[in-house]
N, C-alpha and C positions, 0 to 999 in steps of 0.2 A: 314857158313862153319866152321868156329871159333870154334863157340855153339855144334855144333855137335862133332868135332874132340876133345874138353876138356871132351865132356859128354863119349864119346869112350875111352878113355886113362884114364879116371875116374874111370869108372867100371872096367876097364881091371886091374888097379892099386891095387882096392880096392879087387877084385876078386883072385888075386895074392897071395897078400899081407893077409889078411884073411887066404889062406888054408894053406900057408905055417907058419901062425902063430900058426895053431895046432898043427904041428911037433915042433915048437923051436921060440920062437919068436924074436930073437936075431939073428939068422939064417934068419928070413923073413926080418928083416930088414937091413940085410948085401947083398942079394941077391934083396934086391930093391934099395937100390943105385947101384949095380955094373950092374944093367941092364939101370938103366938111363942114367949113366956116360958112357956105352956103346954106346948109340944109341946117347945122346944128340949133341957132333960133326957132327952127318952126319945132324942131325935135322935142329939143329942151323946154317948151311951151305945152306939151302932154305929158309931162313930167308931173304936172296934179293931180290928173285922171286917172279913177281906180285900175282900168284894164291895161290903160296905154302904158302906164310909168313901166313895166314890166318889161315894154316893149324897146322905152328910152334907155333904160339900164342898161339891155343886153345890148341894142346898138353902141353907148357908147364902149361897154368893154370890147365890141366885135372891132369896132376902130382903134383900139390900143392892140390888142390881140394881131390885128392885121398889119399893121403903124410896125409892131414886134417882128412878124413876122419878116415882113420885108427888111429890115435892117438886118436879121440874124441873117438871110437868105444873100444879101450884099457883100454882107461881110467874108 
């Protein structure tokens, strides 16, 4: 569940992060921390819960994974 939930939050990262880089990419990446730092409280809040935590895991490695991604992809 993990695996799956990083692999989702990966593409979705990298997917984002990418089209808004053709407009400004300085912009793409002001608009992808203010969308993690968004969500990450409610996230990191089911991070107790038997089923959910599995779910938090994988999204945040999907957001380092994706965070990776795009940097290796810039460069």
């Amino acid at each position: 569940m993990a695996a799956f939930a990083a692999a989702v939050v990966a593409v979705a990262i990298m997917a984002f992060g990418s089209q808004l880089a053709r407009i400004n990419p300085a912009l793409a990446a002001f608009l992808e921390l203010v969308v993690v730092a968004g969500v990450a409280p409610s996230v990191w809040r089911l991070r107790r819960t038997p089923v959910w935590r599995w779910l938090v895991y994988g999204a945040a490695a999907g957001v380092l994974a994706g965070w990776s991604a795009l940097l290796v992809g810039a460069a």
